[in-house]
Structures are given as C-alpha cells and as structure tokens.
KEKE-3310 file (N, C-alpha, C; in steps of 0.2 Angstrom, whole numbers, plus 5000, padded with zeros to 4 digits):
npx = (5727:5714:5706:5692:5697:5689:5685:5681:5671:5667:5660:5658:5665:5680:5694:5709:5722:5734:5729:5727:5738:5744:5738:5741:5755:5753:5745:5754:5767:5756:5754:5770:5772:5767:5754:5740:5724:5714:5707:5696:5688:5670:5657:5647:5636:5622:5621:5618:5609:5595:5588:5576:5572:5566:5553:5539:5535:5536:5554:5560:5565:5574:5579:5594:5604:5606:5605:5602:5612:5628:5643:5650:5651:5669:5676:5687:5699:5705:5713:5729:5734:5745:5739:5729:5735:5743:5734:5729:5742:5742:5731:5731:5742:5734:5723:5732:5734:5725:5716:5707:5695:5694:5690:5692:5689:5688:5688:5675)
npy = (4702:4708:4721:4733:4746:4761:4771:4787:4796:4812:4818:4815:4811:4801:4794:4808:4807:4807:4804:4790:4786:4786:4778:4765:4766:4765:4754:4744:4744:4739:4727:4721:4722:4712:4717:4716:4714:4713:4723:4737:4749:4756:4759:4775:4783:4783:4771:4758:4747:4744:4731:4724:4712:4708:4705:4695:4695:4697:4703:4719:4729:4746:4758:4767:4771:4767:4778:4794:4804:4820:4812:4798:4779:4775:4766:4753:4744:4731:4725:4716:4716:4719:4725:4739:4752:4748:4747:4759:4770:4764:4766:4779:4785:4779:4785:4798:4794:4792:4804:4806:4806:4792:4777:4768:4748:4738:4718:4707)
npz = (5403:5393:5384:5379:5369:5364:5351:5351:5340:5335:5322:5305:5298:5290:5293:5291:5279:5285:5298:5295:5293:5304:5312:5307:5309:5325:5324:5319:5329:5342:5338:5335:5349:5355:5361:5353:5348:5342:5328:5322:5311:5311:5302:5297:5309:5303:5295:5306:5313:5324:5335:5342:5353:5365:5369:5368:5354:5338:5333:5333:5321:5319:5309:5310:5323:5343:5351:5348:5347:5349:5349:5344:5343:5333:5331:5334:5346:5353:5366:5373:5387:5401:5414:5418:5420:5410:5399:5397:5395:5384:5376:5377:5369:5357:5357:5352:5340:5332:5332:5339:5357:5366:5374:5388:5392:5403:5400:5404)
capx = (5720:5711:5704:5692:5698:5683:5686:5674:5672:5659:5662:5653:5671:5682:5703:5711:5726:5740:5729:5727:5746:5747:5735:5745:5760:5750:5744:5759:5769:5754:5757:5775:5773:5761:5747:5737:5722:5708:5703:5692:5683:5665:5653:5643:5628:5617:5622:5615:5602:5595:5587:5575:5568:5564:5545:5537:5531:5543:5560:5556:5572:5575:5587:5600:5609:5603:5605:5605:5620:5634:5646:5647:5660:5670:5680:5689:5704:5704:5722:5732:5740:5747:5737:5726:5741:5749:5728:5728:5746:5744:5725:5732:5743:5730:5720:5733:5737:5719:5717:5702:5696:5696:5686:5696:5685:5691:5685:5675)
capy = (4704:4710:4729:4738:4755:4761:4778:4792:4803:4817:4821:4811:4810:4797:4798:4810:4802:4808:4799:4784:4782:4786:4775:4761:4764:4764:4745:4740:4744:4735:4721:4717:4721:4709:4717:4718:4706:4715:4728:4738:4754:4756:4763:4778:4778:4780:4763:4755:4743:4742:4725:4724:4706:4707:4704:4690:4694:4697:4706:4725:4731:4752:4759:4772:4771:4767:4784:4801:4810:4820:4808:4790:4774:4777:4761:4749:4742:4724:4725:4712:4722:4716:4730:4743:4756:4748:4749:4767:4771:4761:4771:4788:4783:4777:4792:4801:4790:4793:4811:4805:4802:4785:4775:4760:4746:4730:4714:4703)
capz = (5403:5386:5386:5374:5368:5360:5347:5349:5336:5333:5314:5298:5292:5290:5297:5284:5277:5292:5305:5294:5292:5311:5315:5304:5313:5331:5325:5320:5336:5346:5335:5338:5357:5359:5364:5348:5347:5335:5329:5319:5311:5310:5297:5300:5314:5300:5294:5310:5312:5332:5336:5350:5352:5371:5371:5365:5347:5333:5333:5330:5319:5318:5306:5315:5328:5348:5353:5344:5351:5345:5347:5341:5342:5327:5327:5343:5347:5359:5366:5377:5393:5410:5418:5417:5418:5403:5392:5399:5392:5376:5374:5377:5363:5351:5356:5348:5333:5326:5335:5344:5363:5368:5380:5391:5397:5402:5398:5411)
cpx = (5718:5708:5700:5692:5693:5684:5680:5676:5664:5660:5661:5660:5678:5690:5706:5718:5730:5735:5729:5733:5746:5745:5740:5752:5758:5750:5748:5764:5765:5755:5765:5778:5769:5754:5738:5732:5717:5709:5699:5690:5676:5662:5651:5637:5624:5617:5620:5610:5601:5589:5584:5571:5567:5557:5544:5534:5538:5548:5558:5565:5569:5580:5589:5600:5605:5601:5606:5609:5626:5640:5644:5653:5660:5674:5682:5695:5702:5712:5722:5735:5739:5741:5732:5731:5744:5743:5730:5736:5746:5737:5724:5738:5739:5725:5725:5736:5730:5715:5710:5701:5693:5694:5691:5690:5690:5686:5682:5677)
cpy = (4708:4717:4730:4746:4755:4768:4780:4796:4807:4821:4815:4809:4804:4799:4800:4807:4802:4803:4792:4780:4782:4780:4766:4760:4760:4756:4741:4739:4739:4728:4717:4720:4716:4710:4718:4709:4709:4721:4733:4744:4754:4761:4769:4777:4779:4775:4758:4753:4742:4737:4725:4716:4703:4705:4698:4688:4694:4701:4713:4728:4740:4754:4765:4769:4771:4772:4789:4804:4814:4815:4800:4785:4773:4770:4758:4747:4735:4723:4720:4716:4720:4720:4736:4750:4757:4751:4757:4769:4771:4766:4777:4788:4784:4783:4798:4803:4795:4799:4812:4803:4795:4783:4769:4757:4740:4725:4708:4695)
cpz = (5396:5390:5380:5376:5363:5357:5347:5346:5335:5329:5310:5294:5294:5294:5290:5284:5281:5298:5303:5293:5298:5314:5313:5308:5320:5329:5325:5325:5341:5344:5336:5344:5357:5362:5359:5348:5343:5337:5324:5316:5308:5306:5301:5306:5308:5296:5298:5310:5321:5332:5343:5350:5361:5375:5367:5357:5344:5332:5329:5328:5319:5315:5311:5319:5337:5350:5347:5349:5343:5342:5347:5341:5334:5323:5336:5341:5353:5359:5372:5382:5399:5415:5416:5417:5412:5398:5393:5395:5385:5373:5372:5372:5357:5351:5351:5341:5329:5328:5337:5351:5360:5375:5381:5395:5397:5400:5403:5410)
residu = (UNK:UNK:UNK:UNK:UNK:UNK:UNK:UNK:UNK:UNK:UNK:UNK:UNK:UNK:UNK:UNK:UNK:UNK:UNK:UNK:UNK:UNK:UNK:UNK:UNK:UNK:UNK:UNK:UNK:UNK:UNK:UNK:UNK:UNK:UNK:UNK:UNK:UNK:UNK:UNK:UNK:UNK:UNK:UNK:UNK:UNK:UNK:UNK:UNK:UNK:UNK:UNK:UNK:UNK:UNK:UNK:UNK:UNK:UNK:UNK:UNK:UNK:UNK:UNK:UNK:UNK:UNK:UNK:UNK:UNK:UNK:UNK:UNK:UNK:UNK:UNK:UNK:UNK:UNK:UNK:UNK:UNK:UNK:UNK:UNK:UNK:UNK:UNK:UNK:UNK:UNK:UNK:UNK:UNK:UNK:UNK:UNK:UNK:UNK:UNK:UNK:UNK:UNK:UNK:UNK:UNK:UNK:UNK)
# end
C-alpha cells in the first residue's frame, strides 16, 4: 500500500545543511528497502497559486497559499509499506531525518 508523509514545517527557512544530509541518508535507506516511490520539497506558501474554477464563469486564480496558518506542507514523501505500522515507523523516522512533524495518510 502507497502512504503520504507529508512535512510540516512552520519557518520560511529551508533544511540547514545537517538535515539535508540526514535527510539524503533517510532517502537513501527508503530507497534500497524498497519502499521509496517519490518525493519531493516545496517552495514557499508564498509561491502558491490557488485555483478556483467551480462556478460557471472563468477560473478565479489567487496568489498565496489556501489557508493562512502558521504551518505549511514543506515537502512529501510517497512511500511503499506492507502496513500502516511499517508508514508510521518509516515516518517517525523521516520526522526525524528533516527535524519536522510528519503527517501519514494513506492512499485510497
């Protein structure tokens, strides 16, 4: 079963260079277990574009981010895991690697 880990960070700052190696090791590990299938980090929320085209006129675009909040998803992980046991192990991990919480969803 596929999982997103989803990094929440609530700081404008990028990962200082110890979590970018940790984080390189963490990928690498998911990688030769096999449970590595993407993943990614995201710009800033004010880099966002939100997209509403639910009505019948023309697509109303808004720069920033859906929400204002503190926090923000900072980047993701889409991993391969027998179990939700195993994502919740490999996540509290990766929480650790890039010294952020960490959302686990599964994939429907």
């Amino acid at each position: 079963m596929q999982y997103l880990v989803s990094v929440i960070d609530d700081t404008a700052g990028s990962a200082t260079s110890d979590e970018a190696a940790a984080i390189d090791v963490f990928n690498e590990r998911l990688q030769s277990e096999g449970h590595w299938v993407f993943a990614g980090g995201l710009g800033s929320p004010s880099t966002a574009t939100v997209i509403d085209n639910r009505g019948d006129g023309e697509a109303v675009l808004t720069d920033g981010p859906f929400v204002e909040s503190k926090e923000h998803l900072a980047g993701f992980w889409i991993i391969e895991a027998a179990d939700l046991d195993v994502a919740l192990r490999l996540a509290a991990e990766g929480s650790g690697a890039c010294n952020r919480k960490v959302e686990v969803r599964p994939f429907l």
